[in-house]
Steps between C-alpha positions, in 0.01 A plus 500: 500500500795361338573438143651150369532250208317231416701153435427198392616202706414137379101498379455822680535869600682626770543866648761603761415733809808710610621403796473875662069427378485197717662680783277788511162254485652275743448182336710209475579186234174328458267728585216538302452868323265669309657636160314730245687504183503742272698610177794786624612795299859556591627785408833585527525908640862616468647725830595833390787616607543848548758534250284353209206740525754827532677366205170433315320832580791648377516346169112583481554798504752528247306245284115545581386586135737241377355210720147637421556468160633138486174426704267640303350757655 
């Protein structure tokens, strides 16, 4: 599965296949393909880096009540 956008071009829709999605179904220019659409929920996950999450346990620690407080609970 492979997420893409959907573009208009002239009086109608168009959406691209990745070129490393055509190479691992083997299919070439022309051929015909069966496409289910569906809206995609992208969601963008950050990478944590080691660093980050010592320097934010940290400051949790220091701060928990504080940063439970300005949450509300």
């Amino acid at each position: 599965m492979f997420v893409s956008k959907l573009r208009k071009v002239g009086n109608s829709y168009v959406v691209t296949v990745p070129r490393e999605e055509v190479e691992r179904l083997g299919v070439s220019e022309g051929q015909p393909l069966a496409v289910e659409a569906r809206p995609a929920a992208v969601e963008v996950k950050p990478r944590l880096i080691p660093e980050l999450r010592e320097a934010f346990e940290a400051s949790w620690r220091r701060n928990e009540a504080g940063y439970r407080y300005l949450s509300g609970r």
